[in-house]
N, C-alpha and C positions, 0 to 999 in steps of 0.2 A: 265498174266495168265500162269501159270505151266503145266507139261503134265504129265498124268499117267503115272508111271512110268509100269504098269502089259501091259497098253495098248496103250497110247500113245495119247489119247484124251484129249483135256482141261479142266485142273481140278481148279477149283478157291483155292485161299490162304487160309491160316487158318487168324482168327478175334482175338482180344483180350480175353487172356483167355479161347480160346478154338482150341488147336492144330488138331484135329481130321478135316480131310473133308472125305464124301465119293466121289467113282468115280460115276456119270453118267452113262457111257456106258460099266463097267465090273462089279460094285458093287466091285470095291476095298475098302477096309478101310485106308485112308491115314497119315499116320503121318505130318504133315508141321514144315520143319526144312528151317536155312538160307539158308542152303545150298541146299535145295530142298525139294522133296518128297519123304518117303519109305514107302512101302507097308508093315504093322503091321497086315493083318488079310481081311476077308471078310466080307460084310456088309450084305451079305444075302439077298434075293429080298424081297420086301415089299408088301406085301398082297393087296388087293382092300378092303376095308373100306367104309362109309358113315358119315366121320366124318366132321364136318365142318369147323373144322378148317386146315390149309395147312400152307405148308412155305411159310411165307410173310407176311402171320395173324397177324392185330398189337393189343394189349391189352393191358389194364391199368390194373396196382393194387396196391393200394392205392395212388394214383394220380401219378403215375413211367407208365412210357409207354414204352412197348417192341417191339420187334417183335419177332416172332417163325425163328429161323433159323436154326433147327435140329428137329430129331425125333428117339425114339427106340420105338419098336414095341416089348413088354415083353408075354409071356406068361407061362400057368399053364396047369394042366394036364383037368382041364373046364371051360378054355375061355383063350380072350386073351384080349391086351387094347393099347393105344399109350400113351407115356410121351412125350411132344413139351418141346423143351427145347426155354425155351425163353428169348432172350439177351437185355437188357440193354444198353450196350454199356460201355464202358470203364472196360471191363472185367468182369461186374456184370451180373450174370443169375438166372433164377428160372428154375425149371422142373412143368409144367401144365397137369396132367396125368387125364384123362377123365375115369367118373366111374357113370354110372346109369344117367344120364343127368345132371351130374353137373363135377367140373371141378376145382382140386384140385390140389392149386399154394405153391408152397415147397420149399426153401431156405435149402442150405446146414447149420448146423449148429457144433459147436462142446462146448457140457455142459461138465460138469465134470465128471473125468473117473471114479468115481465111477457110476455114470449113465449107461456111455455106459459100463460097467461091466453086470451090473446091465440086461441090454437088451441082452447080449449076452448071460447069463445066461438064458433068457427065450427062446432065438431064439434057443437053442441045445435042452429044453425039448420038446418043440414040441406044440400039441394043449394042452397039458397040461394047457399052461401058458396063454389060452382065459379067459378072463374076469378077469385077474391080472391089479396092475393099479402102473402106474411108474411117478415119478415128473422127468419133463424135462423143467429145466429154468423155475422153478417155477408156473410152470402148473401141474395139473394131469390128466395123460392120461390112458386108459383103453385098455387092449391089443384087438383087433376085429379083424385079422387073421394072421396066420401063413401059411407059405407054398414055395414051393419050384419052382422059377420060372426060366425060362431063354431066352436068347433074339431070336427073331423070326430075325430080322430086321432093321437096320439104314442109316439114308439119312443123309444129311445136315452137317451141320457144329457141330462140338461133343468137348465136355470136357476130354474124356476117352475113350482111347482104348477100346472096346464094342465088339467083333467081333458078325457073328449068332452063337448061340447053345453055349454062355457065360453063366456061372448057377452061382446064388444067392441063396442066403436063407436070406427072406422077410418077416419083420415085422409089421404089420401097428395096429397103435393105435390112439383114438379118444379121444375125449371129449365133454359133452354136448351141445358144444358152437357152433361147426364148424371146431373146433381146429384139427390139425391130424399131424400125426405123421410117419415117416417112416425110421425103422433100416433097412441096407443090409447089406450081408457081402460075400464075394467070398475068389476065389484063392487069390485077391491083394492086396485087401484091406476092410475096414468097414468103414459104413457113417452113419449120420444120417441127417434127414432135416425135418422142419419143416415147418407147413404151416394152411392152413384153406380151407375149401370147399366155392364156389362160384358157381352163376348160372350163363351161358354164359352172359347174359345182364348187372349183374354186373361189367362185366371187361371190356364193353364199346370195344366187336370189331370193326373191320376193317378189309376189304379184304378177307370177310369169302369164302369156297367153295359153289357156288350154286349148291343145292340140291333137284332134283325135289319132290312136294309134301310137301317140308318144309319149314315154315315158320319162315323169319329171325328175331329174338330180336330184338323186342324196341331197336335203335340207332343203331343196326350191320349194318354192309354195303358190301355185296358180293363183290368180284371179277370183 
């Protein structure tokens, strides 16, 4: 185990495919190189929540079992939400970002640039461009918000430099099915990923936060 380099406390390694850890006990954001650790930014302190899921969380989607070993904590100018980033193992991950009690699993993806053309073009008009509808890999999705968001907060083990107070412009789109859709795009880069809405009991937890007053899913299993 490695030591912060801002403070000096025990900071665990970076995982496969995911170079980022935070610190512990100063909310460093870390970079993990062979040759050590550098400090790339701060992780910002993490809000109190009632969400039930935490790092450590195991879930299935589509018979692939994960665990949560990271988290940002995104927000807007009315409200805010958490994406668990969840690993795989041999450097495969998804992002599980929680929205209205369900719990929507996202894979990076990349279609053709006329696509992503295509979405950047709507992400600069603005709300204009709600209820336009885009084919991505052969699907068609309908744009359902625009907006301008930036990170509150991250823990764990991370994909991407994220520092607090990192700003995007955020595009999400659906389909009648479950299907969903999310363009970003920053100072660094643009992404897109794709994925589908799930209720927590679908993804067959494990190791949820016990939550007083709440009642765990069919087959979840507390901490």
């Amino acid at each position: 185990m490695a030591s912060c380099p801002q403070c000096g406390a025990p900071t665990q390694g970076g995982l496969p495919g995911l170079p980022l850890v935070t610190c512990t006990s100063c909310n460093a954001l870390l970079l993990v190189k062979a040759e050590g650790l550098t400090r790339v930014g701060d992780s910002g302190v993490m809000p109190f929540d009632v969400s039930p899921l935490q790092i450590g969380t195991s879930l299935a989607v589509d018979g692939q079992r994960g665990e949560i070993v990271g988290r940002e904590r995104w927000a807007w100018e009315r409200g805010s939400w958490n994406e668990w980033l969840l690993d795989f193992g041999g450097g495969t991950h998804a992002w599980v970002a929680e929205e209205a009690g369900y719990y929507m699993v996202m894979s990076e993806t990349s279609p053709r640039a006329d696509t992503m053309r295509r979405l950047a073009d709507l992400g600069r008009i603005g709300q204009v461009a709600l209820g336009d509808t885009v084919q991505v890999n052969k699907r068609k999705y309908t744009v359902s918000d625009i907006k301008e968001i930036h990170c509150v907060a991250s823990e764990g083990h991370l994909p991407k430099p994220v520092p607090a107070h990192f700003k995007r412009r955020s595009l999400d789109l659906r389909d009648r099915s479950g299907g969903a859709v999310t363009w970003q795009s920053d100072a660094n880069t643009t992404g897109l990923w794709e994925g589908r809405y799930y209720r927590l009991a679908e993804l067959d937890p494990s190791n949820l936060r016990q939550l007083a007053g709440w009642t765990q899913p069919r087959g979840g299993h507390a901490a």
